[in-house]
C-alpha positions as CSV (number, residue, x, y, z in Angstrom):
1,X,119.1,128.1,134.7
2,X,116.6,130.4,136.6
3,X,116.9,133.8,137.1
4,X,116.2,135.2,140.2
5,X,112.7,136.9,140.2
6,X,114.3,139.5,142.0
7,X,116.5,140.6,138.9
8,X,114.0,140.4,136.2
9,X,111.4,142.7,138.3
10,X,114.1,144.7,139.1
11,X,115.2,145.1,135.0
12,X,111.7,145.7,134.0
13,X,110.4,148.0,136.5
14,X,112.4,151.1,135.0
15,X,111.1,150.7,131.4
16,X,109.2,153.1,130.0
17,X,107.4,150.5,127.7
18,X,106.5,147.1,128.7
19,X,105.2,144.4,127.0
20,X,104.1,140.6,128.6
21,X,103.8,137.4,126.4
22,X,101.8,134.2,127.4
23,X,102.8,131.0,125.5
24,X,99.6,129.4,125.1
25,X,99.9,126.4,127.4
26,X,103.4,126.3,127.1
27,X,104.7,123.2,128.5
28,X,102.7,121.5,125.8
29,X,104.4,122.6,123.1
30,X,108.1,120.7,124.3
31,X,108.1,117.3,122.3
32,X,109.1,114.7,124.2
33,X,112.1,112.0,123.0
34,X,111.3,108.4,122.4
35,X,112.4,107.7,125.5
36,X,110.9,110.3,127.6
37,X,107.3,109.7,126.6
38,X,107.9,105.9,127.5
39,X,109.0,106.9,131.1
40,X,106.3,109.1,131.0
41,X,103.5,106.4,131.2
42,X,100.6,106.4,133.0
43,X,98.1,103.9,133.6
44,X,93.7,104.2,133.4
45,X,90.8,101.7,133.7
46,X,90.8,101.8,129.8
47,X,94.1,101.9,128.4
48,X,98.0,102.4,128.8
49,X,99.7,105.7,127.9
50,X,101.7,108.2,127.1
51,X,102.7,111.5,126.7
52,X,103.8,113.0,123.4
53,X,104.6,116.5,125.2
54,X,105.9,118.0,128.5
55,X,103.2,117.1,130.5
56,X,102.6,119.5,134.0
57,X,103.5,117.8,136.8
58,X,107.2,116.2,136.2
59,X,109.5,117.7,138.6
60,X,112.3,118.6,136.1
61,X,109.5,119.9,133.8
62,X,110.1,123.7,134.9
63,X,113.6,123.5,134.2
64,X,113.4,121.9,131.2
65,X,111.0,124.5,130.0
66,X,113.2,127.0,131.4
67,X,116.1,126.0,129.5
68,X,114.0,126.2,126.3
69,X,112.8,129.5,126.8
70,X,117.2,130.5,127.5
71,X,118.1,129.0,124.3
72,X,115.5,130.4,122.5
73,X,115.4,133.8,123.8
74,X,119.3,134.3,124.3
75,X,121.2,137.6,123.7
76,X,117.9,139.2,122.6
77,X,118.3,142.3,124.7
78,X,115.3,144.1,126.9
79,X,113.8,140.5,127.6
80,X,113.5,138.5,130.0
81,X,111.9,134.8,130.2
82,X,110.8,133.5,133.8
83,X,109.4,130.0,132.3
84,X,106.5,131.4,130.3
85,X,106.3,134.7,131.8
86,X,108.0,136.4,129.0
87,X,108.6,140.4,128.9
88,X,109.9,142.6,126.4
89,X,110.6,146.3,128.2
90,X,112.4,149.0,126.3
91,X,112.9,153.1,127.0
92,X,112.1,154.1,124.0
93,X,109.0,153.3,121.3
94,X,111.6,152.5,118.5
95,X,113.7,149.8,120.5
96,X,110.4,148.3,121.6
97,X,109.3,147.7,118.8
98,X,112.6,146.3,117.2
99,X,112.9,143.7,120.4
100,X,109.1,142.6,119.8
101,X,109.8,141.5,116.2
102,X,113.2,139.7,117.4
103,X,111.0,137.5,119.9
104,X,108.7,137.3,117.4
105,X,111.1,136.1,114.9
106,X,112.3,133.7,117.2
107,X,109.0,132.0,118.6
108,X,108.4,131.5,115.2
109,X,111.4,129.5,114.4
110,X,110.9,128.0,117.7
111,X,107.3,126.9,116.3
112,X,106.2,128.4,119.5
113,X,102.3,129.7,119.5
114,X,101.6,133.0,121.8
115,X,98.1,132.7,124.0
116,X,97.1,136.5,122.8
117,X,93.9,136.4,125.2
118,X,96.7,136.9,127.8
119,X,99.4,138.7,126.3
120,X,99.6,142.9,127.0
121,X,101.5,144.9,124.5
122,X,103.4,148.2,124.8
123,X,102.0,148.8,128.2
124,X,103.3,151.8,131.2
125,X,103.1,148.9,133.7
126,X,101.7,145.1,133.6
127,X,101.6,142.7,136.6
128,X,104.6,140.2,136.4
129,X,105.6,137.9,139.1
130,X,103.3,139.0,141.6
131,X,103.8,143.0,141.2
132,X,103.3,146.0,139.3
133,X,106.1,147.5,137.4
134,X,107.0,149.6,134.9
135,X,107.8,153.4,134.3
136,X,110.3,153.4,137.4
137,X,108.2,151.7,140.2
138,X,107.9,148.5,141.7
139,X,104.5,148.1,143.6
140,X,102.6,145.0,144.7
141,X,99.5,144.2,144.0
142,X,96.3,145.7,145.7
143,X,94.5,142.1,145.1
144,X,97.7,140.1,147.3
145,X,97.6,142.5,149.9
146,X,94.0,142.2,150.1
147,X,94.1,138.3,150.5
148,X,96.7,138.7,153.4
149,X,94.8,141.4,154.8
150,X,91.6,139.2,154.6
151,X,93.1,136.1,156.1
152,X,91.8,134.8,159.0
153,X,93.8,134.5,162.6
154,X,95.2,131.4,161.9
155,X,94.4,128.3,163.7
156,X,97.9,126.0,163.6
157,X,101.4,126.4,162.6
158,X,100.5,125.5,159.3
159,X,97.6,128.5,159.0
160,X,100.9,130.6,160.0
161,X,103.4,129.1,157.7
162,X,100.9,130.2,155.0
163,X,100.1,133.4,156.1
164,X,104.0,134.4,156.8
165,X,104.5,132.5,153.1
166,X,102.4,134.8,151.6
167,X,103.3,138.8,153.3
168,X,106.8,137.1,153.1
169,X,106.6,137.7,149.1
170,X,106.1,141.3,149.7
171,X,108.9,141.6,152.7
172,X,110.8,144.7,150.1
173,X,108.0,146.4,150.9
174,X,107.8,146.2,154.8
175,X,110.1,148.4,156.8
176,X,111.3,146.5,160.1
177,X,110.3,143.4,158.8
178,X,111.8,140.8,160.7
179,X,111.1,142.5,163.8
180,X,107.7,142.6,163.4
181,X,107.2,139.2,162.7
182,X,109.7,137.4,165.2
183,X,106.3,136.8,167.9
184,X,104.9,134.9,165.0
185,X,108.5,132.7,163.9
186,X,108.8,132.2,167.4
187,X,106.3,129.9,167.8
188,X,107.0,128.0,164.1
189,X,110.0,126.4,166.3
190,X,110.1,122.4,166.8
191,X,109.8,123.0,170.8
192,X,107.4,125.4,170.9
193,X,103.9,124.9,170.8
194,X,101.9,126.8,169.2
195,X,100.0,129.1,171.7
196,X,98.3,132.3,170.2
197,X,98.4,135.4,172.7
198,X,98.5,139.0,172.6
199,X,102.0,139.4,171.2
200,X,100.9,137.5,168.2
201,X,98.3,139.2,167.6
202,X,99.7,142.0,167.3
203,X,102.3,141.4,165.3
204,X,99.6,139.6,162.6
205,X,97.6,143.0,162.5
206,X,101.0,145.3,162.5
207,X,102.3,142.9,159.5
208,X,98.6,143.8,157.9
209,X,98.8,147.4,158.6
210,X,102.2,147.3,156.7
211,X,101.4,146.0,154.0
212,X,98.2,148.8,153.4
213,X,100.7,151.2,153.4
214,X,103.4,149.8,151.7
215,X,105.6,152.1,149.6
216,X,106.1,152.1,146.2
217,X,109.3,151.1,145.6
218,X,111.7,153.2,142.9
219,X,112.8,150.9,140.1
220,X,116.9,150.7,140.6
221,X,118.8,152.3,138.0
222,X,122.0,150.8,137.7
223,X,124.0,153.4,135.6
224,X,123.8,155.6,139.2
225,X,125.6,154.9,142.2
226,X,123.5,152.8,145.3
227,X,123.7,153.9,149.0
228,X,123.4,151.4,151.5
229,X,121.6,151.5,154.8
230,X,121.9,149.2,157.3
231,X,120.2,148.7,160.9
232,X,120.2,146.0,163.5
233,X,119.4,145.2,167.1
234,X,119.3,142.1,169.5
235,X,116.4,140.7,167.7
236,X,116.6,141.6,163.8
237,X,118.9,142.8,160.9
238,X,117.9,144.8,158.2
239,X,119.4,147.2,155.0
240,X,118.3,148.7,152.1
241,X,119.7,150.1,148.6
242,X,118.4,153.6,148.2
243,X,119.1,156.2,144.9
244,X,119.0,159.2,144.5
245,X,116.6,160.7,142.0
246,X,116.8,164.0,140.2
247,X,115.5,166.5,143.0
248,X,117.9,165.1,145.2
249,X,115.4,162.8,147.2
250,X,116.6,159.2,148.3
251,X,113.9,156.4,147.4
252,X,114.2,152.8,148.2
């Protein structure tokens, strides 16, 4: 079972301390059965064969791995597994510390073998799942928005679907989202051709502009009571959860 990215940013971004585990090539180390590495087969110029370990590629591979990483990791509290983007986050130095060695403890009896190039320990914030949290705040990440604010007027529905795919991660951070971008899912309908005017144009630097200035999101803290704001009109819906902090301030 997956959790939803959403969640785990959303766990992780209030920590105080943060750390992020890499399992060094970490579909390799799932054994297949017997009769998995038959199905597995493959065929070269030289010779017939197969694999002795989850090999990238197989579509139920992720879940699979997934499912490892939940049986392994489960009921060890401040941590979360996202297939091998592993994170241990804790409020306090002591509790870190004691959840560390419990994920240690259990990659160990897991034979499981930790890429420590990649790993970051007892960090305020580390990049996980495409953002920067940690110490209360959510952020994304200055290289993503510089892709998207790099990327080229696009050229087919295709070009689009890309570019929408890839400011669409960062939506949270985008006020009036959908209403900015409805000239540019206009034209991704079936019976509309694609046809590149002013409107869209628009709309593609506004989107851009957005995302420059994005706000850094507050880290929800779920011992505190939400509010809940909510906004629409003949072409979009929106809401958003905001909290109160100490001073009195709402953030989102």
């Amino acid at each position: 079972m997956y959790l939803q990215m959403e969640d785990c940013v959303d766990r992780v971004g209030k920590a105080k301390f943060v750390t992020k585990l890499d399992l060094l090539k970490g579909y390799w180390q799932v054994p297949l059965t017997e009769r998995a590495s038959e199905i597995s087969a493959f065929v070269t110029p030289d010779a017939f064969l197969q694999y002795k370990v989850l090999p990238f590629g197989l579509k139920n591979a992720p879940a699979t791995f997934q499912r490892l990483m939940n049986q392994v990791l489960a009921n060890v509290k401040h941590c979360e597994a996202y297939l091998d983007d592993v994170v241990c986050y804790s409020d306090t130095w002591n509790s870190h510390l004691q959840t560390l060695e419990e994920v240690f403890s259990r990659f160990q009896a897991a034979n499981l073998t930790l890429n420590l190039a990649k790993c970051e320990f007892c960090h305020a914030t580390v990049t996980y799942l495409g953002k920067e949290v940690g110490h209360g705040t959510v952020r994304p990440l200055e290289a993503k928005v510089q892709a998207i604010v790099e990327f080229p007027v696009p050229k087919s529905k295709r070009d689009l679907r890309r570019f929408l795919g890839m400011a669409g991660y960062y939506r949270n951070f985008c006020k009036n989202f959908s209403d900015v971008v409805k000239p540019l899912t206009d034209i991704l309908r079936k019976a509309v051709s694609f046809n590149w005017d002013a409107k869209c144009e628009i709309a593609f630097e506004s989107l851009k502009t957005l995302l420059c200035n994005a706000p850094v999101l507050a880290a929800p803290d779920f011992s505190r009571p939400f509010k809940l704001e909510v906004d629409a009109s003949g072409t979009g819906a929106g809401a958003v959860l905001l909290q109160e902090d100490d001073y009195g301030i709402d953030h989102p």
